[in-house]
C-alpha positions, 0 to 999 in steps of 0.5 A: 340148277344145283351142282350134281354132287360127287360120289368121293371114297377113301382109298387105301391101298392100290386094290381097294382104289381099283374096287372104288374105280369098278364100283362108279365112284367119282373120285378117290383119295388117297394118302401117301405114307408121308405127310398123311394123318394115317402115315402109320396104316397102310398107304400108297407108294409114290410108284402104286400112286402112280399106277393107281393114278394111270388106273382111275384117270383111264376110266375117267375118275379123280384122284385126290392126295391127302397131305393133311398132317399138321406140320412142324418145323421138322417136317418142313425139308421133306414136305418140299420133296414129298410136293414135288414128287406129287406134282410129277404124278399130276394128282387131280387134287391135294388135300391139305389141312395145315395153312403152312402145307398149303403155302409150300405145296402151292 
């Protein structure tokens, strides 16, 4: 028996989630306005992920945080604090796409 795929859309801001959530999606992702590809548009506040978070667990969908820049050095100090605080909000997933992420998110 094949998997039933996962109807998975983009999020970027706390309405926009709300939409997503209202309309049957499965999961969203979301970007923080650090340590995202898109750090320059509009994104999520750690409070708003929070709220945003709360929102689609309530009506049983999935939240993902992308974190998919490709770090450098500079970045690192920061990457460790942006993780702990998403750990605080308890995401369903991280998307990462830089293995040294990876190692300090985990």
């Amino acid at each position: 028996m094949g998997k039933i795929p996962e109807l998975l859309i983009p999020a970027g801001s706390l309405p926009v989630l709300k939409t997503a959530v209202r309309y049957g999606a499965d999961a969203v992702y979301i970007g923080g306005e650090v340590m995202s590809l898109r750090a320059k548009a509009v994104n999520f506040s750690l409070e708003d992920m929070q709220k945003g978070i709360e929102f689609a667990r309530e009506r049983g969908v999935k939240v993902y945080v992308t974190a998919n820049i490709f770090a450098h050095n500079s970045d690192l100090k920061e990457a460790r604090g942006y993780f702990r605080e998403l750990a605080g909000l308890e995401p369903d997933a991280v998307l990462i796409s830089d293995p040294g992420m990876f190692r300090i998110c985990r």
